[in-house]
N, C-alpha and C positions, 0 to 999 in steps of 0.2 A: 510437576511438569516443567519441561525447559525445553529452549529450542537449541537442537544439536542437529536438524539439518535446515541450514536457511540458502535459501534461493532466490539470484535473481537474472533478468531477463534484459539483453544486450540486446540492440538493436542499430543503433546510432553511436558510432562511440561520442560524435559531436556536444552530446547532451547525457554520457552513462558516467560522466568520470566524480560525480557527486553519488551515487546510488553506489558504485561499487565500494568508493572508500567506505561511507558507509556499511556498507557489508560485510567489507573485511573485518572492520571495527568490533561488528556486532559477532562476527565468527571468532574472532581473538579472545573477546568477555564472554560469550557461550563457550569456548572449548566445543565448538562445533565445527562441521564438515560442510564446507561453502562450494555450491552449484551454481557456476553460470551458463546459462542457455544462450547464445549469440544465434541470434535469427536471423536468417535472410527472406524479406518479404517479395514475393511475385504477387503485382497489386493489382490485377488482370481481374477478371471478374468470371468465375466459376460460369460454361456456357452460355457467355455471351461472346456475339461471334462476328468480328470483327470484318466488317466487306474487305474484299481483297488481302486479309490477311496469313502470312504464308506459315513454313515452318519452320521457314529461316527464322521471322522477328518472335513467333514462338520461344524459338532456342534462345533469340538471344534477351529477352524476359526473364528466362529462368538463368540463363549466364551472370546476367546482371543481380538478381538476387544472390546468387551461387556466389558474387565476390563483397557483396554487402556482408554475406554469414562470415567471410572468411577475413574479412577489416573487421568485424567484430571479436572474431575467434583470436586475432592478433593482439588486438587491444588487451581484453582479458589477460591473456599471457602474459605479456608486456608488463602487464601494471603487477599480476599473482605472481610472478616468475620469481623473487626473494621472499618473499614473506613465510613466517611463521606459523601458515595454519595450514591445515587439508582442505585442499580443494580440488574439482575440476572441471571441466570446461566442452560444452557437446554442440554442434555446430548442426544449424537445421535449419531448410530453405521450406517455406510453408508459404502456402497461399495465401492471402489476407483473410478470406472467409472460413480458414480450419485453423485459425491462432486459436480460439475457444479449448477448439479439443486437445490439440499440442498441449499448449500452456497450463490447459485446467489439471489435463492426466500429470505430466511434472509436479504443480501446484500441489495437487495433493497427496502425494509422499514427502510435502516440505512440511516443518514446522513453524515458521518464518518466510515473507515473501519481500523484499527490499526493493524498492521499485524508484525513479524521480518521476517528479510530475509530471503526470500524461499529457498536461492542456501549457500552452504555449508557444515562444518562439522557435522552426526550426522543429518542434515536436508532429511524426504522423500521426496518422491514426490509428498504427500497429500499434504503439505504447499506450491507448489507452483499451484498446484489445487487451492486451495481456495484464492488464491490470484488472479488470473488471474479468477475464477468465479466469484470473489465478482467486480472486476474490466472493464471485459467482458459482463457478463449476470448480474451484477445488477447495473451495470452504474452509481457506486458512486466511490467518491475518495478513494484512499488506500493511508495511510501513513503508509512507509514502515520505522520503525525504528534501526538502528546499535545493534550488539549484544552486546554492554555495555553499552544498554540505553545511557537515558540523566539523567543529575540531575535535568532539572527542563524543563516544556515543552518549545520546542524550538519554533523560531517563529519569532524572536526580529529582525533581517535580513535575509530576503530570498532571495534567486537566483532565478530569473523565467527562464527559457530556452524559448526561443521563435524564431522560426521559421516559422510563419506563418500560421503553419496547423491547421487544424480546432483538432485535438488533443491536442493541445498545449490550445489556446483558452478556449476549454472546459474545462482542468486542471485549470486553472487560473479563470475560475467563478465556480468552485466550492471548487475554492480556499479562496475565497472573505473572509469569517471567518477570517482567518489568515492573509489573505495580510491585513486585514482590523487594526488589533491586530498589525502590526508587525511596529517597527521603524523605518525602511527603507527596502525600494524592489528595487533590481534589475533585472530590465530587461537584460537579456545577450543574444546579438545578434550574433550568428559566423559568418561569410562570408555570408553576407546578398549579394543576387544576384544582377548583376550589371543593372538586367533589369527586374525585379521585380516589382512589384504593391509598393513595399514602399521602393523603390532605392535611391529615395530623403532624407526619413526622417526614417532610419530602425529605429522601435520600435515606434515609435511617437504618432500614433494613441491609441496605445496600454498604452502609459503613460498617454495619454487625459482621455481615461477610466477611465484608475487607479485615477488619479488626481479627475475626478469628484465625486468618492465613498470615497473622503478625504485622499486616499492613499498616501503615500509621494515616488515616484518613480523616477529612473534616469535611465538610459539607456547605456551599454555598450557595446559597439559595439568592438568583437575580431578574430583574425585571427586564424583559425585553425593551429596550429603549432605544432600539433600534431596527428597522427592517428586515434583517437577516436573523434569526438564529445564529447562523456562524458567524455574524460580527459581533455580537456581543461574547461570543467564547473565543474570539482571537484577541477581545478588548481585555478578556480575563487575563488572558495569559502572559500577554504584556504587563498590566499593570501587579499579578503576581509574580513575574518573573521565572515564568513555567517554560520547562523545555522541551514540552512534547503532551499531543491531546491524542484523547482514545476514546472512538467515539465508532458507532455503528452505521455502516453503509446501507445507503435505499437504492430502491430501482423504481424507475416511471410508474410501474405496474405489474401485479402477480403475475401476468402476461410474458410480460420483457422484463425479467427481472437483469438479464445483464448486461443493461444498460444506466448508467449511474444518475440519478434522481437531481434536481437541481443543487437540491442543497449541501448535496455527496459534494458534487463537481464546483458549488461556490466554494467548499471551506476547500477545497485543492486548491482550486486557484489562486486564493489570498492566505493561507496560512506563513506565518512565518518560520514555523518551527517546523521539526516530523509529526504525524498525525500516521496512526496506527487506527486500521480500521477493519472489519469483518462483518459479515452480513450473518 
């Protein structure tokens, strides 16, 4: 497996110019074929229906979307216009309540989904739409990149988070690309249960894998000693000098599954590396 079509999703250029280098980055080291989507959001609200509102401010809702898609379609160009890879660039004005089906259907003919963080300054609420659609409804991995990019695509040492779930697992094989790329992986196990299916050997199985696909893995087994989950594997990472964690995405509930879970959206908000994720 490798990814030879990665995708990502324009929206602001104010806050895309981190995710796309990225992209390019990761389209130059794949020898892959790089898709940007430049969205234009009309943030109105599917039949709800505004007193006194005409078809004039109608039009010009969707106008003003119409030139959001086409500041984004420029941007892309702009920035793709020399570079050495195949790419191209589709421009589409969507409502805020159908980014899901937009975004998921694109999603999943990508192999790869490059996104920057959704939550922040300056950041709407379309960009964590299309993160959670492309991650939700098109069942591929997102790497979510820091707003001061990288210099150079990261990959060299990763943190895998692993607890066992079938979230996690699925992050980690359609991780393989990278874990495969990468110098060394660690497995980072917190308070593995004391009566658990792999009490004996936490992580173990999971390095046999790795190890059979050539992976070079070790296993770290650590004590929450902190509040978060995610801040004790952001402490990891730091103190190994890891450049990027892959770890599996939650939702509130089987219900709403895409919608991102606390603990999805804390390690977004404070990671300081890329953080590769799949549900």
């Amino acid at each position: 497996m490798s990814y030879k079509s990665i995708l990502t999703i324009v929206t602001d250029p104010k806050v895309a110019a981190a995710q796309l280098d990225s992209a390019v980055m990761y389209a130059r080291r794949e020898d892959a074929h790089l898709d940007v989507l430049c969205l234009g959001v009309d943030r109105t609200q599917t039949g709800y229906y505004y007193a006194g509102a005409t078809a004039f401010i109608q039009q010009e809702t969707i106008d003003r979307a119409d030139a959001e898609a086409r500041a984004a379609a420029e941007f892309a160009n702009n920035r793709l216009a020399n570079e050495d890879i195949r790419w191209s660039a589709e421009t589409i004005v969507v409502q805020l309540g159908a980014i899901a089906t937009i975004v998921g259907l694109r999603a999943r003919f990508a192999d790869l989904v490059v996104m920057g963080r959704p939550y922040g300054k300056d950041r709407g609420q379309e960009i964590e739409a299309a993160v959670e659609a492309a991650m939700f409804e098109g069942q591929v991995p997102v790497l979510i990149v820091p707003d001061t990019g990288v210099a150079q695509a990261p990959g060299r040492r990763i943190v895998v988070g692993w607890n066992q779930s079938s979230e996690a697992l699925s992050a980690i094989r359609k991780a393989m690309p990278m874990l495969k790329a990468a110098e060394h992986v660690d497995i980072t196990v917190i308070d593995p249960p004391a009566h658990g299916p792999e009490r004996s050997d936490p992580g173990g199985q999971l390095s046999q894998l790795l190890a059979r696909h050539g992976i070079n893995a070790e296993v770290s087994v650590l004590a929450k000693t902190m509040p978060r989950v995610c801040d004790v594997i952001n402490r990891h990472v730091r103190d190994t000098n890891a450049d990027m964690v892959v770890m599996g995405a939650y939702g509130h509930s089987r219900f709403r599954e895409a919608i991102l879970g606390g603990a999805t959206r804390h390690m977004l908000e404070n990671a300081e590396v890329p953080v590769l994720m799949a549900h």
